[in-house]
N, C-alpha and C positions, 0 to 999 in steps of 0.2 A: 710509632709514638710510645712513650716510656707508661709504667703503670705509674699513679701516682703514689709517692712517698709518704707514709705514714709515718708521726710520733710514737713508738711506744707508749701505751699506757692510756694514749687516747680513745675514746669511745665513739664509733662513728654509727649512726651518722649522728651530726653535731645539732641538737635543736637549739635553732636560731629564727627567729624574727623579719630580721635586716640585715643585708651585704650592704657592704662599701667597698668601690673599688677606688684603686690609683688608677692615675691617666697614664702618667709616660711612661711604655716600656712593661705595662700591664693589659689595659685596651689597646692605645695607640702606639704604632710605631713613628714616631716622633722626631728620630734622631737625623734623618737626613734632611728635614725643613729647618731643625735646629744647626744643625754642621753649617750649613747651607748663610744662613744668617753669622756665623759666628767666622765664617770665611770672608765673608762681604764686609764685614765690621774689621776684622783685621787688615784687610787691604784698601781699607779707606785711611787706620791710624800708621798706616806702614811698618805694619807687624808680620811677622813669618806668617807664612801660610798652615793650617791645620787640618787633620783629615778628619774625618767621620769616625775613625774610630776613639779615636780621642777625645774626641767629643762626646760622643757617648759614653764615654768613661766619664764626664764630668757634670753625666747629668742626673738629678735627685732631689738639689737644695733651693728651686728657685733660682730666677733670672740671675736676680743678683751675682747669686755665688757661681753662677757658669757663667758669668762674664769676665769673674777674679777671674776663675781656674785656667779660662784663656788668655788672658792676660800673661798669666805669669808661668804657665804652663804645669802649676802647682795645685794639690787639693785643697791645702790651708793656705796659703801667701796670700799677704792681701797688697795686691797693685799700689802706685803711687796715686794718691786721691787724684789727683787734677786728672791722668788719664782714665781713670774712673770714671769722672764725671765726664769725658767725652766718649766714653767708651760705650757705659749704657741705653742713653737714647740711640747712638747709631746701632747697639744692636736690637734693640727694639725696635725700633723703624724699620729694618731689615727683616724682622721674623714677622712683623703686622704684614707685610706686605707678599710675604709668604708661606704664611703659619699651617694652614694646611695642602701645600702646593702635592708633597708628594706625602707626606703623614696618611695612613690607614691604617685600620683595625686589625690586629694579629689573629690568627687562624683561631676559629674557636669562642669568637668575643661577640659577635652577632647570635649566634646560637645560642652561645651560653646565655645573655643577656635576656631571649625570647622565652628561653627554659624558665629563667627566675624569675621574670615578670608571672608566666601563666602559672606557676606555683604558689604566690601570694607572696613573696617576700619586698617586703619593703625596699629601694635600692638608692644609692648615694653616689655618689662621685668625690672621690678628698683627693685633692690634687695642692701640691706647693704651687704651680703654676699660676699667674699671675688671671684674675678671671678677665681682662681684656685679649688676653688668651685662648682661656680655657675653653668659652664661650662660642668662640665664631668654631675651634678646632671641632668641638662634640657639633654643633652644627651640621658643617661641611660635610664630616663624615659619618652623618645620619643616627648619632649617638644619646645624643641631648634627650630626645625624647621618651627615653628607657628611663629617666632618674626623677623622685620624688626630692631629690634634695643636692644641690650643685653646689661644693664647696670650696673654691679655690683659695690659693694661699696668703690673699692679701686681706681678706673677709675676717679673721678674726687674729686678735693680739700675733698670737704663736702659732706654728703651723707644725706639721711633722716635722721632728720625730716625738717632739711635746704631744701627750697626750690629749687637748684642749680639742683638736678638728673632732677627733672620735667621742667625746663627752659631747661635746656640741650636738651631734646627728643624732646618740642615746637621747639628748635631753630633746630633739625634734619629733623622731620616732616616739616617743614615751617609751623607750625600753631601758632595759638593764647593759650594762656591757657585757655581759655574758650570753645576752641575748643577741649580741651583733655580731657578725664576721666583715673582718678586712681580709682582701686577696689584692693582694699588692707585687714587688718586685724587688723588695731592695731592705736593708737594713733598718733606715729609716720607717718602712713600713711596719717593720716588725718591733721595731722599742717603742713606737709608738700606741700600738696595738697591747703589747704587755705591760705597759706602765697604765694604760683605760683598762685593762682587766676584759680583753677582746678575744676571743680567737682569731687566730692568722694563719690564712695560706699564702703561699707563695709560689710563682709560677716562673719557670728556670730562663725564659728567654729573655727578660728585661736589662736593666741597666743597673743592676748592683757594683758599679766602680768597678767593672772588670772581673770581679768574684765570684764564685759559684755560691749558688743561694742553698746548698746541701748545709755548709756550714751553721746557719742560721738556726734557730731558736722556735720555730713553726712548727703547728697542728699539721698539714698538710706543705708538701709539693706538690703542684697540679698542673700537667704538662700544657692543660688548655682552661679556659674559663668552663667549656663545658663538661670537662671533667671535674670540676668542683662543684657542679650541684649534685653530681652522684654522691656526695659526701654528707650532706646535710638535710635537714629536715623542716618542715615548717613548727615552730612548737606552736602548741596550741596553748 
């Protein structure tokens, strides 16, 4: 396993308060109950077949937008409405009835979660994920019960990469943004974390569109959840 990536200039460890993590591609490996539903939705509208990696590449923005991206096999293209609107509920019906069939927690996400609770840090869940989702997924795989505050992406106006889910959890925690860290996966995680005034790590295995997450704009890389708390501190 890699050492984690440091920013220049940053001062570790980070005194912070409260973590928040993303769900997909951060905690959860996700993409093959998602491929999984998005395979079954396409061979009911008599659409080409898609594979898991694909899929994964098109996941970050909420149901919605990875229903276009299969659709049309595009990151922006937006499908013809009418198939749209057939397209959504059968792919939601399809992941409800499979949402955590084979989805599990990535190496290092149990541990890490058991480290930050006995430390004292506050912890959250910010997911775009739909919370008729979010919900049963942290459930099933025994997640749910780690987090003071469950945020998915239909719960308020704007969701990542708008900073609003992370001002939301500062204004629940009573803290500062600088007081919070998001460790997340993806681009998304990260503008939205720098536009709240957050620190952000990021951790190399998720679903950043195919991308390597080195590019990115982050306080840390951190090859596991629980190498991230090696990095920070409780403030007092």
């Amino acid at each position: 396993m890699k050492a984690p990536a440091l920013k220049p200039g940053v001062r570790f460890p980070l005194a912070v308060k409260a973590v928040v993590i993303d769900l997909d591609g951060t905690l959860l490996h996700t993409a093959p109950d998602l491929a999984a539903a998005a395979r079954r939705m396409a061979e009911e509208l008599g659409l080409p077949p898609i594979d898991e990696a694909t899929v994964k590449a098109y996941i970050g923005n909420g149901v919605s937008r990875l229903v276009k991206r299969v659709l049309t096999r595009d990151m922006q293209a937006e499908p013809e409405a009418a198939l749209f609107e057939r397209a959504l509920p059968a792919f939601e019906r399809h992941y409800l009835e499979g949402v955590s069939r084979q989805s599990h927690p990535f190496h290092g996400v149990p541990e890490g979660l058991v480290a930050l609770r006995a430390a004292g840090y506050r912890l959250g869940c910010i997911t775009n994920k739909a919370e008729k989702f979010t919900l049963p997924l942290l459930r099933d795989t025994g997640l749910s019960g780690f987090f003071d505050l469950i945020l998915s992406g239909d719960i308020l106006p704007k969701k990542k990469p708008d900073p609003l889910p992370l001002l939301h959890a500062c204004e629940e925690f009573e803290i500062t943004p600088a007081e919070m860290l998001l460790i997340g996966d993806s681009l998304n995680d990260v503008q939205a974390a720098r536009a709240a005034g957050c620190h952000v790590f990021v951790v190399p295995y998720g679903y950043n569109r195919g991308r390597p997450v080195d590019e990115l704009d982050v306080d840390a890389v951190v090859p596991s959840l629980i190498e991230a708390v090696k990095l920070i501190a409780v403030k007092k």
